[in-house]
C-alpha positions as CSV (number, residue, x, y, z in Angstrom):
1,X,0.0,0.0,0.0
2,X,0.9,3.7,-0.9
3,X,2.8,5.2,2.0
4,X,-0.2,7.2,4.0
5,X,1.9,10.2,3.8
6,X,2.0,10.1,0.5
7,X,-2.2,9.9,-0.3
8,X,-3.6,12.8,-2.7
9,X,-6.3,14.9,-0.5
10,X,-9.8,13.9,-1.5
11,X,-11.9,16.8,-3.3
12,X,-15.4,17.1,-2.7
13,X,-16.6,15.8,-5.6
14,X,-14.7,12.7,-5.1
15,X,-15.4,12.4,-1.7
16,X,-19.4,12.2,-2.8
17,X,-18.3,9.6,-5.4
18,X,-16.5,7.6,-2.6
19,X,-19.5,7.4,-0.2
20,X,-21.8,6.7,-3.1
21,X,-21.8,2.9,-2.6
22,X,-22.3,3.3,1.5
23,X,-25.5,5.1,0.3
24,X,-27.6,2.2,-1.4
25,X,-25.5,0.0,1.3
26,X,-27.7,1.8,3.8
27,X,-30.9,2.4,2.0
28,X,-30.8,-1.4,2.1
29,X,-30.1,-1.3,6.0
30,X,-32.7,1.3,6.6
31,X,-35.3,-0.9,4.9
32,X,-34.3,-4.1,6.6
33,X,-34.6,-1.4,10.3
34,X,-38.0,0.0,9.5
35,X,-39.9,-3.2,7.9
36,X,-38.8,-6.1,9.0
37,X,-40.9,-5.5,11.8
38,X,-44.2,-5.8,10.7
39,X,-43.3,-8.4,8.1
40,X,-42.2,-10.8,11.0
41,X,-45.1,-9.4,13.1
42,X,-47.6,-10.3,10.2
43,X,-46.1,-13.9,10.1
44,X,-46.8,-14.0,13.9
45,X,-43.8,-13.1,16.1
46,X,-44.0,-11.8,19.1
47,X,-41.9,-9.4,20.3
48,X,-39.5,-11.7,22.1
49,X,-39.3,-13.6,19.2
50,X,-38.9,-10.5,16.8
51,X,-36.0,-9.3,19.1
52,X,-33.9,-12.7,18.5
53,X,-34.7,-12.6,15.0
54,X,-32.5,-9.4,15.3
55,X,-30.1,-11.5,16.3
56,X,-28.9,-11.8,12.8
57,X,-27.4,-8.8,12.6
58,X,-24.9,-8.7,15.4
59,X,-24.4,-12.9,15.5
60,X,-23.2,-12.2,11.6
61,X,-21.3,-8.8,12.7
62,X,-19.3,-10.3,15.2
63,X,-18.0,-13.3,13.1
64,X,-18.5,-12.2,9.7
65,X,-16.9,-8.3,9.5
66,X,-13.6,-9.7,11.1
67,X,-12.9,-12.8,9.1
68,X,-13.9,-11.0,6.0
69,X,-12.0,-7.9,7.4
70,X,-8.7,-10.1,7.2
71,X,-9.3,-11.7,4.8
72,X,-9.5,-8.4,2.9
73,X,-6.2,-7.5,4.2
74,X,-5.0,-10.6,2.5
75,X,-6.7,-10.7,-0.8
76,X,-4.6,-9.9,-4.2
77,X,-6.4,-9.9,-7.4
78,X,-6.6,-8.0,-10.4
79,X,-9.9,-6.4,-9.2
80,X,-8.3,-4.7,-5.8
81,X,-8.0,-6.1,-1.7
82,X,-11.9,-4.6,-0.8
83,X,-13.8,-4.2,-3.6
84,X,-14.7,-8.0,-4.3
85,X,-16.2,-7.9,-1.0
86,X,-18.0,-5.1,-1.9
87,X,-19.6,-6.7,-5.1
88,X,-20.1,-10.0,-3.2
89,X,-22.3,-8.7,-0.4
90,X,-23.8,-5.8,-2.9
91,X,-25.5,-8.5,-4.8
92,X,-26.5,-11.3,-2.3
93,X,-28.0,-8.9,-0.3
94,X,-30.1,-7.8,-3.1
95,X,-31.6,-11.7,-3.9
96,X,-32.6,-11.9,0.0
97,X,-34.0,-8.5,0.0
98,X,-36.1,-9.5,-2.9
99,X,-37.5,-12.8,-0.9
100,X,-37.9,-11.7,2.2
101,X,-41.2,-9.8,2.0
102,X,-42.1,-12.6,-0.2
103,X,-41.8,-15.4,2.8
104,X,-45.3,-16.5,2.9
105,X,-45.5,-16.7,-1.8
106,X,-42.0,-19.2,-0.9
107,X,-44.0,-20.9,1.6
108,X,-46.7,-21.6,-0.4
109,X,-44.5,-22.6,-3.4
110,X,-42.7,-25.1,-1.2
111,X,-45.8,-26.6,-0.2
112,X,-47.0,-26.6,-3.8
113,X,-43.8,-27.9,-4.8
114,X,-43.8,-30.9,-2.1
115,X,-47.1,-31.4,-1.7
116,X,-47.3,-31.5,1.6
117,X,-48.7,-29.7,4.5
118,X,-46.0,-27.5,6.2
119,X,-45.8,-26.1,9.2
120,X,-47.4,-22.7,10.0
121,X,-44.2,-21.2,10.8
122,X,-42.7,-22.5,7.6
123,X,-42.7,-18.7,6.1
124,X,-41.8,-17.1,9.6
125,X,-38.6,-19.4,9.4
126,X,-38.1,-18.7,5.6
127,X,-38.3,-14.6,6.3
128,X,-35.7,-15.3,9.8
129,X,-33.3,-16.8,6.9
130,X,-33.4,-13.7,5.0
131,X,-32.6,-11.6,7.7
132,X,-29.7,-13.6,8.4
133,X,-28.4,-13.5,5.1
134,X,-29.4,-9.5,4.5
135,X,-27.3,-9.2,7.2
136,X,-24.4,-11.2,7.0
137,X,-24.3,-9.8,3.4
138,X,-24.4,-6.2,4.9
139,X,-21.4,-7.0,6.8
140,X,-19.2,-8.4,4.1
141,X,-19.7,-5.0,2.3
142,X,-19.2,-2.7,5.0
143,X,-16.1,-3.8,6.9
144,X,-14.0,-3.4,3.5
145,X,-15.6,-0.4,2.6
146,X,-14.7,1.1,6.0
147,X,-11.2,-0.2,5.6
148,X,-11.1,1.8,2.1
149,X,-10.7,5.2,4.4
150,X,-7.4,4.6,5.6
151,X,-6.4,2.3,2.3
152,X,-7.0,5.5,0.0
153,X,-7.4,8.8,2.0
154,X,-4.3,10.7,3.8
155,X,-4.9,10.6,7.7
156,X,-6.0,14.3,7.9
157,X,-9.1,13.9,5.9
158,X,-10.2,10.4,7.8
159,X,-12.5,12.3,10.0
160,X,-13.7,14.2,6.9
161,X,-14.0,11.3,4.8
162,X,-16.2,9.6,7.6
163,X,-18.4,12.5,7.6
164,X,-19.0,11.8,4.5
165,X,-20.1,8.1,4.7
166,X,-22.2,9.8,7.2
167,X,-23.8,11.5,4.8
168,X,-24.8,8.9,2.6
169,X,-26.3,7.3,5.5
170,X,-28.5,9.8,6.2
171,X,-29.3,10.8,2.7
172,X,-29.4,6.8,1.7
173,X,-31.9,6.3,4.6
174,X,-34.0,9.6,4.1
175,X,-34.7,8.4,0.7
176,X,-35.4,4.7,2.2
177,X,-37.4,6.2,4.7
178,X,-39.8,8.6,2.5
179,X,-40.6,7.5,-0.5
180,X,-43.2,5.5,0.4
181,X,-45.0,7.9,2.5
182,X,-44.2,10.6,0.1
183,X,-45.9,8.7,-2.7
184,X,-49.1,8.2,-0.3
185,X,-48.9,12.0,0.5
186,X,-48.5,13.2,-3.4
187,X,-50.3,10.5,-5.0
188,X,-52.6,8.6,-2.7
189,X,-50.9,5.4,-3.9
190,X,-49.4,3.1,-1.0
191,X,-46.4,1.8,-2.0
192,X,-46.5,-2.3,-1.0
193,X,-43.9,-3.5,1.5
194,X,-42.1,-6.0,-1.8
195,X,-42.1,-2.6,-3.8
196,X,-39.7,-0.8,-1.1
197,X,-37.5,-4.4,-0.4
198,X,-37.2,-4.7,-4.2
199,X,-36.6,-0.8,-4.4
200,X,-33.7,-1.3,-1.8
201,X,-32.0,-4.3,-3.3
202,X,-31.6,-2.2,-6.8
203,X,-30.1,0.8,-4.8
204,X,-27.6,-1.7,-2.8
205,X,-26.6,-3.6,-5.8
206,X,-26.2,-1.1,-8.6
207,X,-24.6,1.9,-6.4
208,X,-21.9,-0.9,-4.8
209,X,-21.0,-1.7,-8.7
210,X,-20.7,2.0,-9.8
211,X,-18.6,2.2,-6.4
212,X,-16.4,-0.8,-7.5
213,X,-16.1,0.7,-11.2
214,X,-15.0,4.1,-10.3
215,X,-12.8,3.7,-7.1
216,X,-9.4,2.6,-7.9
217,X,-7.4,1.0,-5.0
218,X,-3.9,2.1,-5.6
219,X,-2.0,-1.2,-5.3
220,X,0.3,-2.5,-7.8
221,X,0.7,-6.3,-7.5
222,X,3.5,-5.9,-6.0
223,X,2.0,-3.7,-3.0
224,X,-0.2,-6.1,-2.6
225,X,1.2,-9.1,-2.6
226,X,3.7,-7.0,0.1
227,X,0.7,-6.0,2.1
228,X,-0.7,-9.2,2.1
229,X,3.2,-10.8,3.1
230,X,2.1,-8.0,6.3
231,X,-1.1,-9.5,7.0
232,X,-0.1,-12.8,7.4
233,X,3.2,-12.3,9.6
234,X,1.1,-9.9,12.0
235,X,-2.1,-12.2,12.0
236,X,-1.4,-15.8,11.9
237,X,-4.9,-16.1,13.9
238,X,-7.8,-14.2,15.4
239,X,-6.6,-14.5,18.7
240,X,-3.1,-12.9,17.4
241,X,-5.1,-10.3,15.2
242,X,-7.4,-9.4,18.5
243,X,-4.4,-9.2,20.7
244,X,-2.1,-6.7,18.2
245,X,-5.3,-4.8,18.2
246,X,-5.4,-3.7,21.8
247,X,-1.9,-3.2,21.5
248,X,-2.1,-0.5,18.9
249,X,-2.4,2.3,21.8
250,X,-4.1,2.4,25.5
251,X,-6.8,4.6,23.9
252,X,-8.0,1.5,21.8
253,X,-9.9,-0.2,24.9
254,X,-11.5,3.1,25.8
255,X,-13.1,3.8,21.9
256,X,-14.3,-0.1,22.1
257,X,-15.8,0.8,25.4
258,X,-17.5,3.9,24.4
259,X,-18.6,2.1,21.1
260,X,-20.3,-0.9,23.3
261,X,-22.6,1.3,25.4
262,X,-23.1,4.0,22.2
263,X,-24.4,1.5,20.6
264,X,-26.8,-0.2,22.8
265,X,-28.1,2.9,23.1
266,X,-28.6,3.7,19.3
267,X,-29.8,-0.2,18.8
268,X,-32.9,0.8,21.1
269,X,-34.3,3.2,19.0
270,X,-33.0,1.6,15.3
271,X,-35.0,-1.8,16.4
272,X,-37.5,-0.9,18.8
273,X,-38.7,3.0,17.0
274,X,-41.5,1.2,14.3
275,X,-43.2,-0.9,16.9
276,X,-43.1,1.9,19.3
277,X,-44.8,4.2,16.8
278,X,-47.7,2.1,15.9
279,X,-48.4,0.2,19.1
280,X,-47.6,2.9,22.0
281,X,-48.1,6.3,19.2
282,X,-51.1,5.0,17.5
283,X,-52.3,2.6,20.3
284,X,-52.6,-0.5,18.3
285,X,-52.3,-3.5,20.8
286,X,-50.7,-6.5,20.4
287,X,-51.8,-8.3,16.8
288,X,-49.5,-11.5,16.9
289,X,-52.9,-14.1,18.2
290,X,-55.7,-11.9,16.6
291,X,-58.0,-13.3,15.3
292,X,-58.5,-12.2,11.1
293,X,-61.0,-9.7,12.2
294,X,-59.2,-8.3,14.9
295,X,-56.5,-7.5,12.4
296,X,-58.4,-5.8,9.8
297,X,-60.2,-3.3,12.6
298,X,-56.7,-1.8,13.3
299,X,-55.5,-2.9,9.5
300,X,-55.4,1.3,9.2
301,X,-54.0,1.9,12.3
302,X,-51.2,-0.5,11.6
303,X,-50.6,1.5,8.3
304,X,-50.6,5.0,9.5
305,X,-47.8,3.9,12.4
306,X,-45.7,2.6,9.6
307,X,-46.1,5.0,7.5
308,X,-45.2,7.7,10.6
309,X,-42.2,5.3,11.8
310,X,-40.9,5.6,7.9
311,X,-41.4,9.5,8.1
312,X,-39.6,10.0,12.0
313,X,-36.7,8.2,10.3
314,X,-36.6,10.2,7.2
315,X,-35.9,13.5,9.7
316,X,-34.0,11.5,11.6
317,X,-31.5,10.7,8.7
318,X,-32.4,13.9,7.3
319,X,-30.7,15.7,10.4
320,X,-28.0,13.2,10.0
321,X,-27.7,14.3,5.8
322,X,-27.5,17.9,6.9
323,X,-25.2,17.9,10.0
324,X,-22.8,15.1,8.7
325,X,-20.2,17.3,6.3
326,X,-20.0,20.5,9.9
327,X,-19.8,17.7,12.3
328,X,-16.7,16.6,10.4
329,X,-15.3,20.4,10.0
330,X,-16.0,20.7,13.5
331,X,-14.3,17.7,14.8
332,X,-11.3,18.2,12.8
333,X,-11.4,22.1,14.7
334,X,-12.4,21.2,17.8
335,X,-11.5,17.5,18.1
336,X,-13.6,14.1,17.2
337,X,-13.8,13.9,20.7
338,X,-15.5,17.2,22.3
339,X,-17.9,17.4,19.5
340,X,-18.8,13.6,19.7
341,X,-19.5,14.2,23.6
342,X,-21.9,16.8,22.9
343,X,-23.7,15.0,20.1
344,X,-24.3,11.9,22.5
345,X,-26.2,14.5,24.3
346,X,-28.4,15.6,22.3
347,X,-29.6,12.1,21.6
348,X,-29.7,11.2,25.6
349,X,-31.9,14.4,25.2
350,X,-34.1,13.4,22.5
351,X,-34.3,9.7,23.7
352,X,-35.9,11.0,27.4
353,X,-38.1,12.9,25.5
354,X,-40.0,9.9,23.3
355,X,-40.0,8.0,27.2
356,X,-41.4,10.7,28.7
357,X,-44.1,12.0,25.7
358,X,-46.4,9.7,23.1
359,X,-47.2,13.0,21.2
360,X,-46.9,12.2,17.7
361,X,-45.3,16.2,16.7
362,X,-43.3,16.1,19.1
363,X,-42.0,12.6,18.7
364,X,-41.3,13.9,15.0
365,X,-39.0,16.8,16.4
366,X,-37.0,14.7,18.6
367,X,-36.5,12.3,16.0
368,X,-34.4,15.3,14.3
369,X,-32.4,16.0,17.3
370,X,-31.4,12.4,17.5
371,X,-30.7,12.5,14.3
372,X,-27.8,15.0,15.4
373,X,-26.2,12.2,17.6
374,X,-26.7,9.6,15.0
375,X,-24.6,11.7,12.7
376,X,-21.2,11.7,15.3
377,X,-22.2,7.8,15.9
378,X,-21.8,7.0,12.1
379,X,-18.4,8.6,11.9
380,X,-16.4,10.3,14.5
381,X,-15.6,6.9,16.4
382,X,-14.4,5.4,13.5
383,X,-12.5,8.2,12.9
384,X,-11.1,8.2,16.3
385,X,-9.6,4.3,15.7
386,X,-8.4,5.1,12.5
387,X,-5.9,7.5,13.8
388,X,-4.1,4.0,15.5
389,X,-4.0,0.9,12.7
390,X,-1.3,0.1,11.2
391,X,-0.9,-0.4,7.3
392,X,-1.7,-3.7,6.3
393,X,-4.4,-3.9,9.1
394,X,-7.4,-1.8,7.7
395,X,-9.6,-4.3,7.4
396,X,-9.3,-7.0,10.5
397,X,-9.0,-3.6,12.6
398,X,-12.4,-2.8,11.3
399,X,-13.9,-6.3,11.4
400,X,-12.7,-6.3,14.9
401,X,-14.2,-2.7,16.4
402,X,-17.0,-4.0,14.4
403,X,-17.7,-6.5,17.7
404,X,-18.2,-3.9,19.5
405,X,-21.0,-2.4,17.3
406,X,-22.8,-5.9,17.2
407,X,-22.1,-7.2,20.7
408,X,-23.8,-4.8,22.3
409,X,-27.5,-5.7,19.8
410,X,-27.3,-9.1,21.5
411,X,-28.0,-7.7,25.0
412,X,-30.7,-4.9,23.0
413,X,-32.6,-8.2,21.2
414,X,-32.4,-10.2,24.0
415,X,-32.6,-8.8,27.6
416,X,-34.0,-5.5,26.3
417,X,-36.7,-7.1,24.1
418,X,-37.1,-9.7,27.2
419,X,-37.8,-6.6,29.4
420,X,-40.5,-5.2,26.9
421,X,-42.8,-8.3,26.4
422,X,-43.0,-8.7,30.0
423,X,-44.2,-5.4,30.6
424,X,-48.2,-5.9,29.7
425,X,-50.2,-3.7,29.5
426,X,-53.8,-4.8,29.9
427,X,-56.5,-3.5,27.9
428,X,-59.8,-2.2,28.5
429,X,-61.1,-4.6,25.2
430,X,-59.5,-7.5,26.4
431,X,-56.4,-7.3,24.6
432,X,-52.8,-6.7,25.4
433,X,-50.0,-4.1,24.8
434,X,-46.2,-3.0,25.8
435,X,-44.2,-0.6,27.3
436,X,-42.8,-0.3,23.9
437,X,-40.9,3.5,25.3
438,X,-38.7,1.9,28.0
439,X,-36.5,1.4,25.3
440,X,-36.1,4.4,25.1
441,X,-34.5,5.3,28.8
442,X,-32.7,2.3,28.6
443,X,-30.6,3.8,25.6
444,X,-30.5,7.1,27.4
445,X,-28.7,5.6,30.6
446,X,-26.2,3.8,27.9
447,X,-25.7,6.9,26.0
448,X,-24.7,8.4,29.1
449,X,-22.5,6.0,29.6
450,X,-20.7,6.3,26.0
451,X,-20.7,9.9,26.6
452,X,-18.7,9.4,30.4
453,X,-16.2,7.3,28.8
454,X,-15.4,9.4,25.6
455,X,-14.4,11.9,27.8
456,X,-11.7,10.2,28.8
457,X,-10.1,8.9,25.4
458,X,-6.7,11.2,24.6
459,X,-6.8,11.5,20.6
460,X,-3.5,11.2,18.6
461,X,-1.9,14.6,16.8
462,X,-1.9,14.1,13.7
């Protein structure tokens, strides 16, 4: 690899051509965060069951981002170290995104196909499959593309250049988020739940092959066959790749820590936001053993909390679109550190505010606010880490930190999701509900966390 020192400075236009395939990776993301809810909930999983469903994503983070991370680091070929990955999960992703909606159409064809009776939770398990392999897929792409920063951008523009991934999450997941409401609002047509999965598996797959046509990794053979000579002498194993990790500086195990509670926090809002919108928001109780009839007397209801969940993250990424590019001015002024604190805040802020009000307006606005937090969250830590790996490391350094973005989901799916579906509420009709908002101040009292232990991290001069 091309001595770091040595890197031309990104311009802005190429900047926005480099986060181009990070934006139809997260349109993808965003579609899997805000439907996969009430697909699953339509096949008939409870919330328990919905929250180790989730499970995917961090159970595929933690194992699949670092081997594919070093295995990255390894890689020589005439098409680059990262951008096969790129390609690879680009386009897998976009066949599962394609079925998963369809769970119960494969179910049937199965049975068809067999002729035999199958289970009712046939299409329930088919759709749990998808999400596995959505996510796993996901993960191949974005470890390597993360890895890209410090492969091809000098270290002065990292925190820039993650700003601008930033930005193409929030735009990416804006556009996810609102075009389905949009079209209801300016057409009176209702987009169908397949429409927006197929509409996210073309923006993943064709963005991630314009990204992989137009950015050039600057390897010769030689460099990479010497970076790979690298990888393998400092990571024979995972165990030796984990340990030269912590080793890299004493600030390391302080960024991991802040990542793990930063992102419990964000996990309760990104998994728990759509069922809190139409079941606490819009007071639709608990659907998952209604009867047929049941279903269709809240069938509206149902909609219009989607529909609200779809525009709340819209502003939410929207907030993150606009802020992204002055975040990363002001960190690189100010320090990744000072202005990551105070954007944790402002999410802690907005995150008490949804526990403590079920106003829809006002749910909207903090939505926004969050969206300020979720901004720093998508880049400054990243940015942070970068400042301490070592060339020939990008990607198993990546794939690593990325445990500590998916090991925290596992305690949100399981204990937090545990906590919600044994808070019932009891209905006046009969039926049931849940404290769908304690999400909510758990994440604020992790955020807080995150934002104690940031505080103490010392950043490298550059």
């Amino acid at each position: 690899m091309e001595d770091n020192n040595l890197l031309k400075k990104f311009t802005t236009a190429q900047f926005l051509n480099f986060c181009l395939g990070f934006f139809g990776l997260q349109f993808a993301w965003q579609m899997r965060i805000i439907l996969s809810g009430p697909v699953t909930e339509g096949l008939g999983a409870s919330p328990f069951l919905y929250g180790l469903i989730w499970l995917a994503g961090p159970f595929t983070g933690m194992v699949v981002q670092p081997l594919v991370g070093t295995l990255s680091d390894k890689t020589v070929s005439p098409f680059g170290r990262r951008r096969p990955y790129l390609l690879t999960g680009a386009l897998l992703s976009a066949v599962a995104l394609w079925i998963f909606p369809n769970s119960e159409n494969v179910a049937m064809y199965f049975h068809r196909l067999l002729g035999i009776a199958l289970p009712e939770w046939t299409a329930l398990f088919i759709a749990a499959i998808m999400i596995w392999v959505i996510d796993a897929c996901v993960n191949i792409a974005q470890g390597p593309y993360r890895a890209l920063i410090p492969d091809v951008v000098p270290p002065e523009q990292h925190s820039i250049a993650n700003s601008y991934i930033s930005l193409a999450i929030g735009l990416g997941s804006v556009i996810a988020a609102g075009t389905a409401p949009f079209l209801k609002w300016m057409f009176n047509y209702q987009m169908s739940i397949s429409s927006q999965f197929l509409m996210a598996a073309l923006a993943f797959s064709l963005a991630m092959i314009w990204t992989c046509l137009t950015i050039k990794e600057h390897q010769t053979k030689k460099e990479l066959l010497k970076d790979a000579a690298v990888a393998d002498k400092v990571e024979d194993t995972f165990w030796d790749s984990l340990k030269n990790f912590f080793a890299m500086s004493p600030e390391v195990p302080k960024i991991c820590i802040m990542q793990f509670f930063t992102w419990i926090g964000t996990m309760c809002l990104l998994i728990f936001f759509t069922q809190y919108s139409v079941h606490t928001i819009f007071q639709v109780p608990d659907l998952t053993t209604a009867s047929e009839g049941v279903e269709m007397l809240y069938e509206t209801a149902v909609t219009n909390g989607t529909n609200f969940s779809s525009i709340c993250f819209a502003i939410f990424n929207l907030v993150c679109f606009l802020v992204a590019i002055p975040i990363g001015f002001l960190s690189v002024k100010y320090s990744n550190k000072k202005v990551h604190i105070i954007s944790l805040i402002t999410m802690i802020i907005a995150y008490l505010g949804m526990f403590l009000t079920h106003n829809y307006k006002l749910v909207a606005i903090l939505m926004g606010l969050a969206g300020i937090g979720w901004a720093s969250i998508s880049a400054l830590p990243f940015a942070m880490l970068s400042q301490f790996i070592k060339k020939g490391t990008e990607g198993s350094v990546m794939g690593i930190f990325n445990i500590f973005i998916a090991g925290p989901q596992v305690f949100v799916c399981t204990l937090v999701a545990g906590l919600i579906s044994r808070c019932v509420i009891h209905l006046e009709s009969g039926a049931i509900n849940y404290h769908w908002e304690y999400a909510f101040l758990i994440g604020a009292i992790c955020l807080a966390a995150a934002a104690i232990v940031t505080n103490s991290i010392k950043e490298k001069e550059l």
